[in-house]
N, C-alpha and C positions, 0 to 999 in steps of 0.2 A: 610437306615438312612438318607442320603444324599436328597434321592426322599420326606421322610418326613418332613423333616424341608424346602423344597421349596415351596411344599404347603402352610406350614403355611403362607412364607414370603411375598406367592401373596395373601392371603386371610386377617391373623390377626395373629398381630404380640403379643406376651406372655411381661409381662411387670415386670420388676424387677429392686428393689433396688440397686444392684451389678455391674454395666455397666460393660462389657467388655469392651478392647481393641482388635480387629486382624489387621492382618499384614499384608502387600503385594508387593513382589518384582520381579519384571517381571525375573529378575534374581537370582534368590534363587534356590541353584540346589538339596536342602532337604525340598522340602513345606511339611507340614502334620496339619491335621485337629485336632484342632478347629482354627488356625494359629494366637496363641495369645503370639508371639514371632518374632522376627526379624530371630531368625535360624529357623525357620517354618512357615516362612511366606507364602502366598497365590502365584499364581506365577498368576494366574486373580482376578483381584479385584470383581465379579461377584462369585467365588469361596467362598471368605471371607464372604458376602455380605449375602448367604444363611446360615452362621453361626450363621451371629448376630441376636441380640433378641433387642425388646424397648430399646431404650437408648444407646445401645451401637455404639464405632464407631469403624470405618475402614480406618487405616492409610496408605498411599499409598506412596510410595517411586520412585525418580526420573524413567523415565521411558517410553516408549511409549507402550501402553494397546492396542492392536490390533487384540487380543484372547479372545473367551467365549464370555458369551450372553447368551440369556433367550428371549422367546417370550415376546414381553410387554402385559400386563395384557390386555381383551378385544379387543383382537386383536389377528393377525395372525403375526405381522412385527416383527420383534427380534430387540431385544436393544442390544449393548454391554454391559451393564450395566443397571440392572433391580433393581431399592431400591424402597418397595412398601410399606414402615411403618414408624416407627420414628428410624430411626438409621442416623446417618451422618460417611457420605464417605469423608475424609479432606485428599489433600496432605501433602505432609510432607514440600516442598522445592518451590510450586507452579506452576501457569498455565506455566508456561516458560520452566519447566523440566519435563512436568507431563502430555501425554495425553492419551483421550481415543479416540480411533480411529473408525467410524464407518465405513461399507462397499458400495460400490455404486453398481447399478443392473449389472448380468452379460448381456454383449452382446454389443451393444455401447451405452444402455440407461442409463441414469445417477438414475433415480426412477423405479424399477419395478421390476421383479423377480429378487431374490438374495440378494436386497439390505437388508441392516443394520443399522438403527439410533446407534445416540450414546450413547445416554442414557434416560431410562425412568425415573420420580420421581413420586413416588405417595403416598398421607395418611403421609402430613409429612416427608418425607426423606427429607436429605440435603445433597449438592456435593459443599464440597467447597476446590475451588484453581484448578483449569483443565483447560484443553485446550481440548475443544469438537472438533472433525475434521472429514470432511470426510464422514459425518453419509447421509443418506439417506432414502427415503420414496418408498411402492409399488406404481403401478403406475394406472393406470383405471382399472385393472381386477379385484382391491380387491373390497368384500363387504362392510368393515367396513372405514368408510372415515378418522377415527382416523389411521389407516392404510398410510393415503395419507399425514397425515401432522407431522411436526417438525423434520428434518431429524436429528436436531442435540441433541436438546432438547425435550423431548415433556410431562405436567406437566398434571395427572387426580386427582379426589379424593379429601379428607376434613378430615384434613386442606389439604391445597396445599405444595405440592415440594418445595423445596427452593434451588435456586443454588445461591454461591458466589463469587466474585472475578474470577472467571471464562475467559476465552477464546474464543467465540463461533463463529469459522472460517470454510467455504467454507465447509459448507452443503449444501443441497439438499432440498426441498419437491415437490412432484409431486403438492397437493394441496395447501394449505396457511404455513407460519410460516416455512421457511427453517432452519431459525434457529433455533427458539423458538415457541412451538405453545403450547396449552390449559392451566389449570390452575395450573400455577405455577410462582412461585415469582423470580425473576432475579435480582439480587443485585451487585453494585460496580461492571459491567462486560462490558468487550469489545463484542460487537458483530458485524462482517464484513466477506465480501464477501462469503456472504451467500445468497441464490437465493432459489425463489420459482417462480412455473410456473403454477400456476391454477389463474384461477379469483379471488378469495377470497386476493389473493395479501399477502404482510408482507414477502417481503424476510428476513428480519432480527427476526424479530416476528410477533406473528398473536392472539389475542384475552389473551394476559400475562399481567401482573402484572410487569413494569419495575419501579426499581427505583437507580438513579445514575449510569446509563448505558451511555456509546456510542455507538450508533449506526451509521454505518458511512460505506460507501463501499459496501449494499446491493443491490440485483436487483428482481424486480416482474415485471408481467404486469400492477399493481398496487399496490399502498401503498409499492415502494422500502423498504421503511426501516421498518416502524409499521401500523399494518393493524390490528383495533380495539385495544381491551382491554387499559390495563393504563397506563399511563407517567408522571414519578413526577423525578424534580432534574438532569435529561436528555440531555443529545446532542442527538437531533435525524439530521443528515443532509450528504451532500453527495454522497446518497442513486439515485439509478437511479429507474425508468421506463415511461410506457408510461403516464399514468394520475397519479397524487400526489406522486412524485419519492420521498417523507420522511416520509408520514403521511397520512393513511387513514380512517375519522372516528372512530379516537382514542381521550382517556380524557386523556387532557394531564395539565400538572399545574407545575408552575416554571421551564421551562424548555428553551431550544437552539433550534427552531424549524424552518424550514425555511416555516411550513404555513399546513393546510390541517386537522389540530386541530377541537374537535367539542365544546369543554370547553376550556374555557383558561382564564386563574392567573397568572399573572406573568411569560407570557411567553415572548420571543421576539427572531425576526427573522434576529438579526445580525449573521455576519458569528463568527461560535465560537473560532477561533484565535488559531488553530494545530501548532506544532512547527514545522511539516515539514507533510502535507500532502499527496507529492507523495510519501515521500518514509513511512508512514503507521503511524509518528508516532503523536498520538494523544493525546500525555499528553499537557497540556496548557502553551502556551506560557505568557513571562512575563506582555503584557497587552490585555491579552483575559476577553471579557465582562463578562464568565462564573466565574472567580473568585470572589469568596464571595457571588453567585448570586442565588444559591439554596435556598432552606425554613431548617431550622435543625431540625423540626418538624417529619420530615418523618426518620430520620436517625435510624438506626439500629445497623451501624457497627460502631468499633473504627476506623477501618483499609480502606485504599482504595484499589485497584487490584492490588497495586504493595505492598500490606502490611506497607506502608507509613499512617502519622496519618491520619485520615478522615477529621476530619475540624481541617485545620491552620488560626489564625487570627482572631477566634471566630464564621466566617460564613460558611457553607460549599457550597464549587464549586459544577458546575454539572457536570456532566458527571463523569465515572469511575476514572478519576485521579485529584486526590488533588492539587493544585499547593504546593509546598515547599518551596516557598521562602519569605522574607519578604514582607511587603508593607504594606497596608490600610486595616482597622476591615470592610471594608465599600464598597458593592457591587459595581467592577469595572464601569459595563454597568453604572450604576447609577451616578458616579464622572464622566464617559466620558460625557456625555452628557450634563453635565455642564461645561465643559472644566476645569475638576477639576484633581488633581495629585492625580495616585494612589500609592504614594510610602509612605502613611501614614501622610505625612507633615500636612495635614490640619484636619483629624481625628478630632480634639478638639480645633479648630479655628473658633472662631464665625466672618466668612468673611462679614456677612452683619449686623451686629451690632443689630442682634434680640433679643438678650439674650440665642438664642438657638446655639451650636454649629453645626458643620456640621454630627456628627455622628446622633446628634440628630433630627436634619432635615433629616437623613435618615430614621431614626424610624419612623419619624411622613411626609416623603413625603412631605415636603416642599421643598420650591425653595430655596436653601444654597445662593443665592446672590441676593436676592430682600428681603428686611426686612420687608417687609406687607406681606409677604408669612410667617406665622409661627403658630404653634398651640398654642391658649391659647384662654381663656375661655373672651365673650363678655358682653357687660351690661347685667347684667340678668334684667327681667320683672318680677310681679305679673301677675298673672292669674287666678282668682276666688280665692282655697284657698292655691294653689300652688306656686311655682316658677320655671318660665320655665328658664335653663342655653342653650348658644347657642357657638358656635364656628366653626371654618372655615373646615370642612371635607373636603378628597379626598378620591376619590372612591376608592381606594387602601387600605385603611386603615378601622379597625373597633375601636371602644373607651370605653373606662371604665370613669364611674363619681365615685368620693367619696367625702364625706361629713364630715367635720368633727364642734364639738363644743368646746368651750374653756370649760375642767374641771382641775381646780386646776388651772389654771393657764397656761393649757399644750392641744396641738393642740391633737385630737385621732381621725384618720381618719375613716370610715367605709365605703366600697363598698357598692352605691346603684342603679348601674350602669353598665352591662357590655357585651360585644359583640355589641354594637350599632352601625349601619350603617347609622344614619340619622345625623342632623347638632345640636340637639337640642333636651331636654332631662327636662321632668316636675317631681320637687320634690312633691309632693302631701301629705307630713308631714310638708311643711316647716312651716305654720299657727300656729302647735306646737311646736313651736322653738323658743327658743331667740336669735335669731343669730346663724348665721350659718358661715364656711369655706367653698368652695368649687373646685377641682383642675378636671382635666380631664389628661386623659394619650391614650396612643397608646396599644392597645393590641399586645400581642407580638407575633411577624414573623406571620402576618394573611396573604400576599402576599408583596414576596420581590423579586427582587427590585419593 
């Protein structure tokens, strides 16, 4: 029974209206299958895991997961934890009470016979709220090179794995990605002191989908902390090795980077402002540049890795922790650099007498204390049977034009204008117009700060 329903879970998972619930308590001393109760709960979450069907999830209770496993699919390397379809694995209490612990190789090697990653994700699975630990890769003898990477994490398949809020500490891979390797999605998570030892580099991860992570405390021969794949919303920094100890040939965008980027939006290489470094801990202090300094464009979650709201103050920080306190709607990096206060004081203060205030010279990337710095629309021109409107761009920024005519008495604007990257912009109906209105605006969060 058991043997048939594994099958399925590596191949294709059956799909139904009815989600279950199972259960799982490392300490449960009555588990019994289908374990869709807290007094029969799973005593391995890998147990439960081959129960569920489409949709269902697998609730995990305080705990350290150090038993069971399953070969990962396409491979010879054994996960602690194999979810190879759409079901989500959630704790119940989070990464701080909650982990799955992978195995290191026997003998004194840290990757190669023996060892154990900690968890596979494939075809849509999702794990959220763990503390990955521990996990490890085979080392040169295997065949299969997916074998060699993500000791902690390791993501195949379409859609991709999703992990959230996550923990992802002092893994292993023989090849790239000790923490994190192939295609899968890593959300609101801490990832440190995770090491990989092949050339392909990405102690922290290797060829993922990162978005609102920290990455901080990794090692490789390259790319310490991310090596390829993506970076949006981000602290990648910290991270040691010998060439690009943060960042290798990775797209990274709105992000804390200290350099090594192959794309870059609104990124910047100040240091991101940890409330205490040595001793690990990586939530943001009170005037860290990352506050407000993310895109909310990319956001997903409500919640940050501590289960705290995701964006306070209307912007969201980068990296895995929110800041909680009060202050400014208005990207710190951004007021620092004008010598401006971030404790909200100036928010809605027009310091240089432009008619715009300072929020709104954030939006639009002007200079808050020089008042010929500001956006608004210049003489317009005729042009054959057009009119061309013009105004001051920054390359940061993209713009919408609208148009509007007096009826009734009453301004009605219409969009005929928008995502523009250039300074100036030809109406080519203006000829059949009696007069015209016309305003310009800032598209919104295109690259912030």
């Amino acid at each position: 029974m058991k043997a048939a329903l594994l099958i399925c879970a590596n191949v294709a998972w059956a799909s139904t209206s009815l989600a279950t619930v199972h259960y799982v308590n490392v300490a449960n001393p009555t588990p019994a299958s289908p374990y869709t109760s807290w007094a029969t709960a799973a005593t391995t979450i890998q147990d439960a895991v081959e129960f569920a069907i489409a949709g269902d999830e697998v609730w995990v209770t305080n705990g350290v997961y150090a038993s069971g496993g399953l070969s990962s699919p396409g491979g010879t390397l054994a996960a602690r934890l194999v979810a190879n379809g759409p079901v989500t694995v959630r704790s119940v209490n989070g990464p701080k009470v909650t982990a799955i612990v992978g195995t290191r190789a026997s003998g004194s090697l840290t990757n190669g016979i023996g060892a154990m990653r900690s968890v596979f994700l494939g075809n849509g699975a999702k794990l959220i709220g763990f503390t990955l630990t521990n996990g490890a890769t085979l080392g040169i003898t295997t065949a299969n090179p997916n074998d060699q990477m993500g000791g902690g994490l390791y993501g195949f398949g379409n859609p991709a794995g999703q992990a959230e809020n996550c923990i992802i500490v002092g893994n292993s891979s023989y090849s790239s990605g000790g923490g994190v390797s192939g295609n899968v999605r890593v959300y609101n998570s801490l990832i440190t002191k995770n090491t990989s030892h092949g050339g392909n580099g990405g102690g922290g991860a290797a060829s993922s989908y990162l978005l609102n992570c920290t990455v901080a405390g990794n090692s490789a021969h390259t790319g310490g902390g991310v090596s390829g794949g993506s970076v949006y919303n981000c602290i990648v920094y910290y991270n040691s090795a010998a060439t690009q100890p943060d960042l290798r040939n990775a797209w990274v965008a709105q992000s804390c980077v200290s350099g090594g980027f192959v794309y870059s939006a609104g990124n910047f290489t100040n240091a991101p402002g940890f409330i205490n470094l040595a001793a690990e801990d990586y939530r943001l202090e009170t005037n860290s540049p990352c506050i407000n300094s993310g895109n909310n464009a990319y956001i997903t979650n409500s919640v940050d890795i501590e289960n705290a709201p995701r964006i306070v103050n209307g912007t969201v920080d980068m990296g895995a922790y929110e800041f909680q306190g009060s202050g400014s709607m208005i990207s710190y990096l951004w007021l620092q650099q004008y010598g401006l206060p971030t404790d909200g004081s100036v928010d809605f203060v027009d310091s240089d007498g432009d008619g715009h205030n300072t929020w709104q010279e954030w939006r639009a990337d002007t200079v808050p204390t020089n008042a010929r710095s500001v956006l608004r629309l210049q003489q317009p021109f005729i042009a054959g049977s057009g009119i061309v409107l013009r105004w001051d761009k920054v390359d940061t920024r993209k713009y919408w034009i609208e148009r509007s005519t007096i009826t009734n008495g009453l301004l009605n604007f219409t969009t005929i204008g928008t995502n523009l990257s250039l300074s100036s912009f030809m109406d080519g109906s203006y000829s059949t117009i009696s007069g015209a209105f016309y305003r310009v605006g800032v598209e919104p969060q295109v690259y912030y700060p």
